[in-house]
C-alpha angles and dihedrals in degrees: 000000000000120000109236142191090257093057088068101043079057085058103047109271120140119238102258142077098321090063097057089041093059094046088057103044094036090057090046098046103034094024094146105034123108117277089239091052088049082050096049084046089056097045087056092053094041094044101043101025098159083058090066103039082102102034115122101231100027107029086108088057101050091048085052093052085050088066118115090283116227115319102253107247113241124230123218126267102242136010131284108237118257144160128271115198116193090001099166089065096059137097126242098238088057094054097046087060096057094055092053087051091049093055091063118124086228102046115105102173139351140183127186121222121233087237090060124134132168118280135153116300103334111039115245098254095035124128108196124181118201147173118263082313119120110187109194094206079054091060088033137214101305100048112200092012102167155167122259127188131182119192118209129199088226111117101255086224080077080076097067091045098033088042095127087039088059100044089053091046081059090048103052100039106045145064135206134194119317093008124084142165126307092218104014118206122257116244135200083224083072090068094052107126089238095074085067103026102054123056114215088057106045077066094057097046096101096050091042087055089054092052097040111129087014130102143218136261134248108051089359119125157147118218143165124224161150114289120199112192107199098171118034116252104222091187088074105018095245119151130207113290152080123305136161115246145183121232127188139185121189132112137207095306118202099354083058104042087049097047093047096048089041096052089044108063081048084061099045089045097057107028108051116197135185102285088250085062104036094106084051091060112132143203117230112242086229089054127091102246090044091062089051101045089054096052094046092042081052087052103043086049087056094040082058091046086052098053087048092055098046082047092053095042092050086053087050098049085051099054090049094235151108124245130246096191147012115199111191137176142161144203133173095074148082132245139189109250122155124229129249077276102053102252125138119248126175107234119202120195115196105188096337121116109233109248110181114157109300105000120137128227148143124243108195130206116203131285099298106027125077130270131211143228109217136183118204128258091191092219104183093216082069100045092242086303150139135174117271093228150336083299130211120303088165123045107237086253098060094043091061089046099057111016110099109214084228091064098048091046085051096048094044087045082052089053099041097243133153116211134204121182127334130119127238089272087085096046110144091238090057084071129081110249101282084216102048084049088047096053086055095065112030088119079063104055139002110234115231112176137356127235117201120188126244115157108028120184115190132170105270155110102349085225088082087048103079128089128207 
């Protein structure tokens, strides 16, 4: 494989004359050395500069390292204004990062979901517009990640009396983590150009292919449930009642998490902020590396559409029955929209549903407490947003700490919930109140319809895995 320009970003070289330097003389020198030797050659140099000032072949490359490096880009000195909702719920830390984010020279608006909770860069829960910027640790780790939910025409009450049936069909049907398909489904999203124009993911093709239609692990899961549909959704015929559904989390698993790591350190490599701000660096949208990393962040949101819909058409396969509706909705993630003005801002959603005027989606609680089906008010002060979820009120760590397994099993018994699989990590008390996070933000959606969970599989000890 070529050396490229990328490849040393990755590395640590500034964007400048000792990168293409090193590419030349590298490729003169090493031509026919392995890329991962060339690589090795350039940490050395990046890392030890004084050492090569001297050295035959790269002693231009050195002297040019030794240059004034990148200007370090000044925040602001204060805050742009935005809008908290459900402030009160949310954690400190949350809050200081998005003040941070705020104070960035390319930062035009910003809101913070009431499900919000402190991450890395962007806050999970953070809505940040911007100005032909796009930051990845904006749009986070598993980019597109995304809710997914099938409703069926079977009585709900099938999932009291099927209730093995269901469980094996979960089973059978889905993947979690570490785990994928025997024999995995071919997908169009496997002929997209990207896949052999860009070269990160070309790399990733293969293991992309074997993860294809599984999902991830942590808050990831597939569950059926109860839908109650209060206002007709017209979109979809549906009429108030009471349906059984499908629901699944997962994003875009190791494509995403590559890409984003990968595009990151380019970031941080070639736009140096304060150290408060470094996980907030950005690509501009008219670089390189910003049109890349928009094309490979779109593909990597499609690749994780795909997996949900190969989840959801195994399930349907397995019930036997044809859907009447697919709900579907992403975050993590940044998308092209234009001002009151017209003017066109890149808005990343880190863990916020989009909620323009009109547009459908599903904000889920935990696994015992109910989720809801929303449609979009598009108020402007939230940037045409609403939370992903009930959001943390527990870090994974302490969850497992304090949370006693007894009292899970008795709160998911209370609800009427079967559980395969997940750690106390995803215990519902480790969740903000879904309610109290849905009255924050009722100027932000219109709910149409609950979910509540019956069946829940999670990725998980495999003891919970096994059906009678």
């Amino acid at each position: 494989m070529k050396l490229t320009g990328h490849d040393l970003l990755a590395i640590g070289f500034p964007e400048g004359n000792a990168l293409g330097l090193a590419l030349t003389l590298i490729e003169e020198k090493y031509s026919t050395a392995p890329l991962v030797e060339k690589i090795q050659i350039l940490k050395k140099i990046v890392a030890n500069t004084e050492a090569f000032i001297d050295d035959e072949t790269f002693g231009p490359v050195a002297v040019a390292l030794q240059k004034p490096a990148i200007d370090v880009k000044e925040l602001h000195a204060s805050a742009m204004p935005y809008q908290i909702y459900g402030a009160e719920a949310i954690e400190q830390g949350a809050l200081d990062q998005m003040e941070t984010a705020m104070r960035l020279p390319v930062t035009v608006a910003g809101a913070l979901m009431p499900d919000a909770h402190q991450g890395y860069g962007l806050p999970i829960g953070g809505v940040l517009a911007t100005r032909n910027a796009v930051i990845p640790y904006g749009v986070g780790v598993d980019i597109g990640c995304r809710m997914c939910m099938t409703i069926y025409d079977i009585p709900p009450s099938q999932l009291e009396t099927r209730v093995d049936e269901f469980k094996k069909i979960l089973l059978n049907n889905t993947q979690f983590g570490v785990a994928t398909f025997k024999r995995p489904k071919d997908h169009a999203i496997f002929e997209r150009k990207e896949f052999s124009e860009l070269e990160i993911v070309r790399s990733l093709k293969d293991r992309a292919w074997q993860q294809i239609g599984s999902s991830g692990g942590g808050n990831h899961f597939v569950e059926f449930g109860v839908v109650e549909i209060t206002n007709a959704i017209n979109e979809f015929n549906l009429s108030p009642g009471i349906y059984l559904a499908l629901l699944s989390h997962s994003g875009s698993r190791g494509l995403g998490a590559n890409i984003a790591r990968h595009y990151t350190q380019i970031a941080m490599n070639t736009c140096k902020l304060p150290q408060v701000a470094k996980h907030l660096a950005w690509l501009d949208l008219d670089s390189e590396a910003g049109q890349e990393y928009w094309l490979a962040m779109n593909l990597a949101g499609d690749y994780a559409s795909a997996c949900h819909h190969q989840i959801h058409e195994r399930i349907a396969i397995g019930l036997r029955t044809t859907p009447l509706a697919m709900i579907e909705n992403h975050h993590n993630f940044a998308w092209k929209e234009k001002d009151a003005q017209g003017d066109e801002l890149i808005v990343h959603r880190k863990g916020a549903t989009p909620a323009g005027k009109g547009v459908l989606g599903i904000i889920p609680g935990s696994m015992a407490t109910p989720g809801f089906i929303v449609r979009g008010k598009g108020l402007a002060a939230s940037i045409n947003s609403a939370s992903h979820g009930a959001g943390r009120t527990m870090s994974r760590t302490k969850a497992k700490q304090t949370i006693l397994q007894g009292t899970v099993n008795k709160f998911l018994k209370a609800a009427g919930v079967e559980l395969i699989g997940a750690g106390l990590d995803e215990a519902p008390m480790a969740y903000k109140d879904i309610h109290q996070v849905m009255d924050h933000q009722k100027d932000l959606v219109e709910v149409l319809g609950s979910f509540m969970p019956k069946i829940v599989r999670m990725c998980g000890d495999k003891r919970f895995q096994e059906v009678d």
